[in-house]
N, C-alpha and C positions, 0 to 999 in steps of 0.2 A: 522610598518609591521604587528604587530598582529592584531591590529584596523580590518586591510583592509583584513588580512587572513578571520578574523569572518564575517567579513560582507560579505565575498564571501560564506563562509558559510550559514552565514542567507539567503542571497538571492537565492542561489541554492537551500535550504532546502538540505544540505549533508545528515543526518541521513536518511530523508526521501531517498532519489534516491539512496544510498549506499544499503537502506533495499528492494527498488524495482530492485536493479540489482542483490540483493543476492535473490529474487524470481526468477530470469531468469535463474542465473546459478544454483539452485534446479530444476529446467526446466529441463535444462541440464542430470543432474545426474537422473532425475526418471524414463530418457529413457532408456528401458534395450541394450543393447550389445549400451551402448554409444562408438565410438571412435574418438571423438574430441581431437586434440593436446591442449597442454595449449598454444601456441598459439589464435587457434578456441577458445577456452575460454575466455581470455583475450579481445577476439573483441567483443563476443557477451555480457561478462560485461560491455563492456565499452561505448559499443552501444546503450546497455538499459540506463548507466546510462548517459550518453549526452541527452537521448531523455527525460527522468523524469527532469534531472536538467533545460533544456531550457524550458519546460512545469509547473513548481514550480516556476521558476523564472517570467513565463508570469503572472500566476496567482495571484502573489505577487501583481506584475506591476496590474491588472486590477480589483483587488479587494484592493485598497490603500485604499480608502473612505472607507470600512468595516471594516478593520485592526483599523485604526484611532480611531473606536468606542469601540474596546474591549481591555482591559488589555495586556493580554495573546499575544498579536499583536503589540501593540502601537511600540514595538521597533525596527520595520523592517523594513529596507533605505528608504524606498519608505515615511513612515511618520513619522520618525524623521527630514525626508530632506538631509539626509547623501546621498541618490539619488535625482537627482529633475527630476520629471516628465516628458519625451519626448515621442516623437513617432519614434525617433530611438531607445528605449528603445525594444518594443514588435517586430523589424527589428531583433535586434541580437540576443532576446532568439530565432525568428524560423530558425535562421541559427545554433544554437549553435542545435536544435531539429532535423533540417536536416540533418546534420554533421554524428547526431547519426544513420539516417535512410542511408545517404550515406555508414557509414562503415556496417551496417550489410546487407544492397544489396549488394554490391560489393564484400564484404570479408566472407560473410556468405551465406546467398541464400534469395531472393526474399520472400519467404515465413514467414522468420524471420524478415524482416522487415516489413513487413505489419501488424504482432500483432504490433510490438513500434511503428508503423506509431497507430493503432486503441489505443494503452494505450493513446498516449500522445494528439488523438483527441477526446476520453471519459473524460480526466481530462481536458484537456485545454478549450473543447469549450464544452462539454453537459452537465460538471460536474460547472465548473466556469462561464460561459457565460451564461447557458439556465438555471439550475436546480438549484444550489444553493441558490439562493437567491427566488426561490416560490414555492420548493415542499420540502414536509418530506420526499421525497424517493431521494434525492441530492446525501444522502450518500452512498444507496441502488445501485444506477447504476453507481455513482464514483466508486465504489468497481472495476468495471472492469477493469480497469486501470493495475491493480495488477496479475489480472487473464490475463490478454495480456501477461506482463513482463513473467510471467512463459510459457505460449504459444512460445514465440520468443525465448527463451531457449529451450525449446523439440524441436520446430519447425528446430532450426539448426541442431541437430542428424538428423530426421529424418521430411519429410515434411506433413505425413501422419502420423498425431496427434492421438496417441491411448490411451487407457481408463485410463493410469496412468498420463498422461499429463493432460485430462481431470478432472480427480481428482481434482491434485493440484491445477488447476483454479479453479476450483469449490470451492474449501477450502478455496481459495486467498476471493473469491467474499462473501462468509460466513462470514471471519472471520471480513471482515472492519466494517458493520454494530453494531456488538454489540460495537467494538472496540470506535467507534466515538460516540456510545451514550452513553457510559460509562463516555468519558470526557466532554460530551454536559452535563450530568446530575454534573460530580463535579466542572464546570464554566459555569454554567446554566446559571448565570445573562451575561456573556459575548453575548451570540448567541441573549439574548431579548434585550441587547442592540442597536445591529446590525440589528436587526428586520431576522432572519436566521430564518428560520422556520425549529428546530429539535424537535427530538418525544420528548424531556423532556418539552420542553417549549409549544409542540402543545397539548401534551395527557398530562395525570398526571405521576407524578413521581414514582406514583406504577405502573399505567400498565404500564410504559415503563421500568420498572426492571423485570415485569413479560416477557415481549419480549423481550427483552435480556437474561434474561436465557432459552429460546425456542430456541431463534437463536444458543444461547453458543451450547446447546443438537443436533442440528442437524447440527453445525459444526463441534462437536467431531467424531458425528456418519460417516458421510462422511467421513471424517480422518481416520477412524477407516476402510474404503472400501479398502483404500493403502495395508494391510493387505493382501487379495486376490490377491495380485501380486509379494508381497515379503514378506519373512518371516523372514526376518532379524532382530535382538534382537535391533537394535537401532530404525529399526519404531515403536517394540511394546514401546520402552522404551519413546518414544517423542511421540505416541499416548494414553498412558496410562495416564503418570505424566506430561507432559505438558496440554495435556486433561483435566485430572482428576483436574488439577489444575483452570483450569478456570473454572469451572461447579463450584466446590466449590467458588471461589469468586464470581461468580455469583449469587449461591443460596444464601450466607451471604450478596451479594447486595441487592435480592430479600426481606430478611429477615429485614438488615436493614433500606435499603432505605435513606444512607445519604449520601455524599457527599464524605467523608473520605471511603465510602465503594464503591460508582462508582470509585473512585480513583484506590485503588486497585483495580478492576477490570481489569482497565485501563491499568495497570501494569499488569494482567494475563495474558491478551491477549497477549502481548508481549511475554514474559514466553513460553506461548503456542506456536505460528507461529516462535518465534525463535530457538527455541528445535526442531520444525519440520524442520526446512529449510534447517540449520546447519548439524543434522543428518542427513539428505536426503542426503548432500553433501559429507557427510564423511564418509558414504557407498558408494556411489559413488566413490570416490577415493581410499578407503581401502581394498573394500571386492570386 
């Protein structure tokens, strides 16, 4: 029973789709005079996260040949064989994706579903199908994905998206890039295995620490825009020290330039966008 738990796990990518529906429900909460019931909440959680998991699970399914080639990969159903290969395989992730877009038209409003309808057609088909596999910019426009989930979360309050909602997508699309070159540069040999064309393996390994810490700086500083709309001690508190935490491993990536040190980055980023989400929500709910 645990075997099969994990492997619904692996195949859904949970952590992943769990972290893009806790960007939705941040969504939620950055719109001010929100009044959604925790009902209304529950749907549009669960709506993002049906639509990322049927969309992670395709990409699993379509990128198996690529997995096969890198470590970090090898042990996902599709190439150990724990799955074998069909074409009713990619049938049930877009019913399992539709599901998701059915319950937030229906139960939410049209407008909500058409960002998780755009997340789950930026990662499934522009990010997996067309871009990954022949531009350095894969991860640059996959980013949206993230920036929808939080869209489909404002987008339920209210369907007229304003500058805090905005934000937050903007910070969503900021923050993936340095995020994925950080761990491109500490399993560098995996992506040239694969033949993936990421900035560590296309540029050199300094200037792609040098642009990751540009990107780190001007994803703090946008963070830091949240500020002009509320001045609650918990955004200064996840814009300052979640911030300030990634710029420092950033510059100590910049400075040393090794693998152990994209590592931690790697982990800042997290640090950073999860301090922000978390408190986004729990101002939302307390204050």
């Amino acid at each position: 029973m645990f075997e099969k738990f994990k492997l619904l796990v692996n195949l859904f990518k949970v952590r992943i789709s769990l972290t893009i529906m806790l960007c939705a429900i941040s969504g939620v909460f950055v719109v001010p005079n929100n009044n959604l019931n925790m009902l209304d909440l529950f749907l549009v959680g669960i709506s993002t996260f049906l639509a990322s998991a049927g969309v992670s699970a395709f990409n699993q399914y379509f990128e198996r040949d690529l997995d096969a080639l890198m470590p970090r990969t090898s042990k996902r159903p599709f190439v150990t064989g724990e799955l074998r290969s069909h074409i009713l395989w990619p049938v049930l992730f877009l019913l399992i994706i539709f599901s998701g877009l059915i319950i937030s038209y229906v139960f939410i409003n049209p407008y909500s579903c058409l960002y998780n309808f755009l997340g789950a057609l930026f990662y499934g088909a522009v990010y997996t199908i067309w871009l990954k596999r022949k531009s350095i910019w894969n991860i640059v426009i996959g980013g949206l994905a993230g920036s929808f989930a939080t869209l489909a979360g404002s987008a339920a309050v209210n369907p007229i998206i304003g500058p805090e909602a905005v934000i937050l997508s903007v910070i969503l699309f900021l923050w993936t890039p340095p995020h994925f070159w950080s761990l491109a540069m500490a399993i560098g040999d995996d992506y040239e295995k694969a033949s993936i064309p990421m900035l560590p393996n296309t540029l050199s390994n300094s200037l792609t620490t040098y642009i990751i810490l540009f990107h780190t700086i001007i994803l703090v500083f946008v963070t830091a825009l949240l500020m002009l709309y509320s001045s609650s001690l918990l955004y200064i508190f996840a814009i300052f020290i979640g911030g300030g935490y990634f710029i420092w491993t950033s510059i100590l990536l910049a400075i040393k330039k090794t693998k152990s040190a994209a590592m931690k980055n790697f982990f800042g980023s997290f640090i950073q966008l999860g301090l922000l989400l978390i408190l986004i929500i729990i101002d939302g709910i307390v204050i």
